[in-house]
N, C-alpha and C positions, 0 to 999 in steps of 0.2 A: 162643854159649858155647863153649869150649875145656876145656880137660882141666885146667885150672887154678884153674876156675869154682871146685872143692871147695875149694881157700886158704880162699875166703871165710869156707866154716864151720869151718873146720879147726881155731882154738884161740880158741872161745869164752871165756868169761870168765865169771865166776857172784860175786857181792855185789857189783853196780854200785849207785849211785845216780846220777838222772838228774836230778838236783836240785844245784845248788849247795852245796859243801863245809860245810854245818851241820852239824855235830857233834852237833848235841841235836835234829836234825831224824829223822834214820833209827835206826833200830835195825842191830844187828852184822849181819853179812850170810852170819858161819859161824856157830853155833851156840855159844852161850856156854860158857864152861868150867865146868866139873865143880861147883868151887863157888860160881860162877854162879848156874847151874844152881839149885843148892840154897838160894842167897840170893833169888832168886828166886818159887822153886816150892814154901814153906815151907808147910805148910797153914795154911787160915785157920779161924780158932773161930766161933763165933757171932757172937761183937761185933763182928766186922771184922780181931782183929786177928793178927796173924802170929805162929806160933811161934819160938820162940829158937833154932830151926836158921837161920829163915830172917833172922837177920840184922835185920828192922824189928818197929818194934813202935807203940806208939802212947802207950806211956808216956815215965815220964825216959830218961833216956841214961846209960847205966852209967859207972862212972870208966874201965871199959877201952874202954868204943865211943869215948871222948873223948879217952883217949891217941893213939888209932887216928887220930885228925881228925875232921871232921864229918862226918856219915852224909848218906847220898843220902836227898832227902825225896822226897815223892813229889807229883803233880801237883796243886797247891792245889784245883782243877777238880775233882778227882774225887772223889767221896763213896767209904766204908767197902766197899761192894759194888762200884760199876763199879771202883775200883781191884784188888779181889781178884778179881775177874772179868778185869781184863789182867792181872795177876801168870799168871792158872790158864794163861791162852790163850795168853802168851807161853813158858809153861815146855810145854805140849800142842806148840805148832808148831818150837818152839827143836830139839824130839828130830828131827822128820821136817828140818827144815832143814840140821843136822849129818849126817845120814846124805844127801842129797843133793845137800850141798856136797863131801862124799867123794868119791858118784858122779861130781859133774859134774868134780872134779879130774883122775879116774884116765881119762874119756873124754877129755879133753882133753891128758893126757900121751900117750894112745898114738897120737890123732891128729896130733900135734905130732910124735911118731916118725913117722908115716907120712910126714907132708910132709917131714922131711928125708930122707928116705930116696929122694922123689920127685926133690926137689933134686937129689940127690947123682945120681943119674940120670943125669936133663936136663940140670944146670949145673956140676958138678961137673970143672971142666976149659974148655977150649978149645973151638971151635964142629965142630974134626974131630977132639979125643980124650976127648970125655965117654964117661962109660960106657955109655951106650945106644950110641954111634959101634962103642966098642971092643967090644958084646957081652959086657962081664963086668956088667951092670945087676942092683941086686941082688934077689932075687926073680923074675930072668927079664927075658929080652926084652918081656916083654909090657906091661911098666912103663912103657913107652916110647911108648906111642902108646893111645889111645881113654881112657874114664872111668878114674881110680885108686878103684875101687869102694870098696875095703877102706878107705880114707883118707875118701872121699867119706860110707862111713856112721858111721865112728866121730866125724867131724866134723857129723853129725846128731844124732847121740845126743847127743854133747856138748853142743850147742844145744840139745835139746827139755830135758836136764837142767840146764842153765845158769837158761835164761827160769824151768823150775819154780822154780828155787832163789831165781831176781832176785823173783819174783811171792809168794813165801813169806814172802820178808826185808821186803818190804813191807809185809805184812801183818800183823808181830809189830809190838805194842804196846812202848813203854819207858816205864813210867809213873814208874819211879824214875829215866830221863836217865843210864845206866849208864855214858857217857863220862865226867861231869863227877867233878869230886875229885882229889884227889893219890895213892889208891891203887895198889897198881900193876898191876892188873884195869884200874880208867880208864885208865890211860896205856900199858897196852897196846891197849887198843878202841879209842884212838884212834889208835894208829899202825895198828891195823885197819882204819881206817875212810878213812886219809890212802893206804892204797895200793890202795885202789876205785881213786883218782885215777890208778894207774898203767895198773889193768886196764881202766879205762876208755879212756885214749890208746892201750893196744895194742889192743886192739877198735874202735876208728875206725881206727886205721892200716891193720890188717888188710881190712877191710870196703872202705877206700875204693883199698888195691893192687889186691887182688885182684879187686872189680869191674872197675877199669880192667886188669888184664889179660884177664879172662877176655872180655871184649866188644869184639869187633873194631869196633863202631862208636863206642866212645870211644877206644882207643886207633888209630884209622886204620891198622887192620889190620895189626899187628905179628905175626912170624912167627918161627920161629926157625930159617929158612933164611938169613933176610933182614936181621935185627932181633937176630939172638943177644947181643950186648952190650948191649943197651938193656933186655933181659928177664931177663937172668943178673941184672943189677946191680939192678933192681927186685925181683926173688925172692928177691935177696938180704936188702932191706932187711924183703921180707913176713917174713921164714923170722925173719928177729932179731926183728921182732916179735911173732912167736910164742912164742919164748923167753923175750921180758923178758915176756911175757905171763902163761907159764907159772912164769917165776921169782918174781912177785910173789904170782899163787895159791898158791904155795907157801908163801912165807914167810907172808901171811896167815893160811893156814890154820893152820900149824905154832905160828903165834905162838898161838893159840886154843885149838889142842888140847892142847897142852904144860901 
């Protein structure tokens, strides 16, 4: 392992699915929006059925829910109770899911700062005028050789916050199929759901550079005395990966909380 080993974890990625692109198969993977949330998490009476905050009910359909379009039904499969029982436990884990989809974004932007900043070091330049060569490295010379600790844990953190968040979103029920409809809640969950696909490609890209650089017996022991253009230009493509990585949690998120 090398001092590059940390890339690996460096800009995780949090609301994957590791399942094929169904739509109606996963639930959001940031935390529903506000009235969401509230369509959602409506309380339910004795008889099963939802209050008029939350949007469902189990009688007719009003002439405004019908101007609106068709309303989301809910899973033929589920009786009065286990449906209000995942309504409760989806809106219960929806709050801890959004507060740890924040987490995992903000450890991952600063570790994504730290690897450029590692880059910009090491690769930033020529094989005899990078910044480690010239002494203006930022943070000190000492960026330049052994662990990038500070990078290495906040690309832990990100990862232990990520897997929480991927293991959470798993775990939330959709009894009412919250992608499907013409609303524009659905057609935003699912541009939510279509750029998993992206943080999913930069989380393999990532995972499968920065193994191969970090391990000298996959890459047949590449050095950067020796090898300097062959690991500039692969750092380079880790380091974009990281970016489009960090720029699709982004918009993901943003799209969600907005």
């Amino acid at each position: 392992m090398g001092t590059l080993t940390a890339l690996v974890l460096a800009t995780p990625i949090f609301g994957l699915s590791l399942t094929p692109p169904n739509l109606e198969a996963l639930p959001a993977t940031i935390a529903p929006m506000a009235q969401f949330e509230s369509s959602l998490s409506g309380d339910v009476d004795a008889e099963g059925e939802v209050d008029s905050e939350s949007g469902e009910s189990d009688g007719e359909v009003d002439a405004d829910t019908e101007a609106k379009g068709p309303r989301r039904k809910k899973a033929p499969a589920l009786d009065k109770e286990a449906y209000r029982d995942s309504i409760r436990k989806r809106a219960r884990l929806a709050k801890i899911h959004r507060t740890l989809g924040i987490t995992t974004w903000a450890l991952t932007g600063v570790a994504v700062i730290a690897g450029t900043i590692q880059w910009r070091n090491l690769y930033a330049g020529g094989i005899g005028d990078n910044p480690c060569v010239k002494g203006n490295a930022w943070l000190g010379q000492s960026q330049c050789s052994g662990t990038p600790w500070f990078h290495a844990l906040t690309g832990f953190g990100a990862g232990a916050a990520y897997f929480s968040t991927l293991g959470l979103a798993m775990a939330m029920p959709d009894p009412d199929n919250a992608s499907e409809g013409k609303s524009q809640y659905a057609k935003t969950l699912r541009t939510h759901k279509i750029l998993r696909w992206v943080h999913l490609t930069g989380m393999v890209a990532q995972i499968a550079l920065g193994t191969y650089l970090a391990n000298d017996g996959l890459n047949g022991g590449l050095d950067r005395a020796n090898d300097y253009g062959k690991l500039r230009t692969l750092s380079i493509v880790h380091l974009a990966a990281g970016w489009v990585t960090m720029g699709a949690l982004s918009w993901a998120g943003t799209i969600m909380l907005l």
